[in-house]
N, C-alpha and C positions, 0 to 999 in steps of 0.2 A: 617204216616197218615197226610195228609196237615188238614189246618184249616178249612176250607172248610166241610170237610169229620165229624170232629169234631164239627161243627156246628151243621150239621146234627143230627149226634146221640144225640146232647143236647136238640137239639128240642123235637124229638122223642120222648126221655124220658121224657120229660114234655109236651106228648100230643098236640105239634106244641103249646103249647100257651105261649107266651111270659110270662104273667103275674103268671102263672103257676111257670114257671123257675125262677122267681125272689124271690119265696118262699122257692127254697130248697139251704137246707145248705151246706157248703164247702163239708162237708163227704156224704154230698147226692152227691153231682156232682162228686165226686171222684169213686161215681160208674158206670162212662160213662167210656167204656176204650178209653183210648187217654189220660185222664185228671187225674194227679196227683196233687199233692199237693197246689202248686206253680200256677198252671193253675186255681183249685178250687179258692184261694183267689183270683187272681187275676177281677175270672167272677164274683164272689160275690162286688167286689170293683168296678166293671164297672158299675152293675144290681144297687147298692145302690146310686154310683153318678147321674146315670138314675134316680130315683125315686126322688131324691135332687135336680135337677134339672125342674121335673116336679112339685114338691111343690113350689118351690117359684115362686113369680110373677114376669114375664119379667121386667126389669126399663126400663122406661120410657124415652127415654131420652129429654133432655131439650131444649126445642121450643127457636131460636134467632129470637125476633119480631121487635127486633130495639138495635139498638147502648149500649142503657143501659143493655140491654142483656149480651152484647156481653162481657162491661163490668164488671159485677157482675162475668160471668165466671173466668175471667182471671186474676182479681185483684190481688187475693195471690199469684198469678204467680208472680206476678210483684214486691210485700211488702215488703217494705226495702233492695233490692237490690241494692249496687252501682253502679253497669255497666249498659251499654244497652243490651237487651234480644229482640228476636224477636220470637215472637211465632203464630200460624195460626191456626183458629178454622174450621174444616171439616166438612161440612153438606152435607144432602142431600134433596133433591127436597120441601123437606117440613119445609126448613129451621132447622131442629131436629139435634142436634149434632152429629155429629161419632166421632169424635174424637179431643183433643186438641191438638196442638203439636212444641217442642219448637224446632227452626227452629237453631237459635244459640243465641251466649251470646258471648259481646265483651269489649268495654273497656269505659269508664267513659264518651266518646262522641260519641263513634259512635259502630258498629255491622255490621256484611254482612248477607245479607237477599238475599241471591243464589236463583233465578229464577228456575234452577233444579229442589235444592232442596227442594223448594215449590212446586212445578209441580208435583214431584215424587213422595212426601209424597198425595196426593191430588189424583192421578191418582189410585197408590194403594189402597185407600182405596176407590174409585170410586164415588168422591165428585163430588155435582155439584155446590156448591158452597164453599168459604172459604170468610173471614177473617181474615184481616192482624192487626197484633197487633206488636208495641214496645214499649217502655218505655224511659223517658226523666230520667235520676236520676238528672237531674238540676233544675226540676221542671217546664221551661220554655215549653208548652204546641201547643209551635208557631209548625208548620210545615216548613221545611227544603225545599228548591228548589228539595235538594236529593231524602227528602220525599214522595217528589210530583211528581217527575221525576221516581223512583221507582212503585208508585202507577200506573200511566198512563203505564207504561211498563206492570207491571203485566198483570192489566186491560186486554190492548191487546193480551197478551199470554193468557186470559183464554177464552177470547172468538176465541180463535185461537178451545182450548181444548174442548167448551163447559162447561167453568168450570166460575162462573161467580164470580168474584171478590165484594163481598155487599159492604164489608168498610172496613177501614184502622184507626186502633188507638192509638193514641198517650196519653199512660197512666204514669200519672204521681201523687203518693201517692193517694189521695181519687177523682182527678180530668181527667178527659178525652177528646180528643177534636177526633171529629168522621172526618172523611172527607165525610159519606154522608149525616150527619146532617147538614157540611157546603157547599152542592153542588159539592161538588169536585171531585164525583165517579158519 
């Protein structure tokens, strides 16, 4: 009997009503034939994370308005690591986060921050914007020609993508330096 077929009769037996079915117990369900034990718990455990899911409220997720946004996100990302870390925050159209994501982690002066795999991370999750974020463990907060040379690159690979590059951050302990706070995006 495909699942399909078994769908059916579970309906059936609860009157086509969804809400219906959610009420009966494993040994009720077990009186659809197709559905033995195994199957019982399993619809019972589907029907319950259904209802769990519909109790709690969506989160929200958190609006990037500017820079310091950007980094209150990422800070503990960053907190008392020794290396460089490169990580990229995923938004979409409403500036709202999707997702954070660390891109790599390198060694006490420098990190690779692969154009790909920014691009690829970004495209999957269907960003239309990001944020570029790394970390100085030196403290010094300057930007690098690399830095800069990196940024303007991206830059134009995302308006290649329609993916738009907002800013670039250089986080270091409790202090940050934005590159579009300083015109430089």
């Amino acid at each position: 009997m495909s699942a399909v077929e078994i769908g059916r009769r579970l309906l059936q037996h609860a009157n086509n009503n969804l809400n219906q079915l959610a009420t009966l117990s494993a040994k009720q369900l077990m009186n659809v034939r197709g559905i033995g034990e195994a199957k019982a718990m399993t619809i019972v455990a589907a029907l319950e994370l259904g209802r769990r899911r519909k109790e709690t409220d969506s989160e929200e997720r958190p609006r990037i308005g500017g820079s310091i946004d950007a980094f209150h996100l990422l800070r503990s990302d960053f907190q008392d690591i020794p290396y460089e870390a490169f990580w990229i925050i995923l938004l979409n159209r409403a500036n709202r986060v999707i997702r954070k994501y660390q891109v790599s982690q390198g060694g006490v002066t420098g990190t690779v921050a692969d154009p790909k795999i920014i691009f690829k991370a970004a495209l999957e999750e269907l960003a239309s914007g990001i944020i570029l974020a790394h970390n100085h463990p030196s403290g010094n907060l300057t930007a690098s020609q690399a830095d800069i040379d990196l940024t303007k690159k991206l830059s134009a690979g995302g308006r290649l993508l329609e993916i738009q590059v907002l800013d670039h951050l250089i986080i270091s302990g409790q202090k940050y330096f934005s590159f579009a706070d300083e015109g430089l995006i």
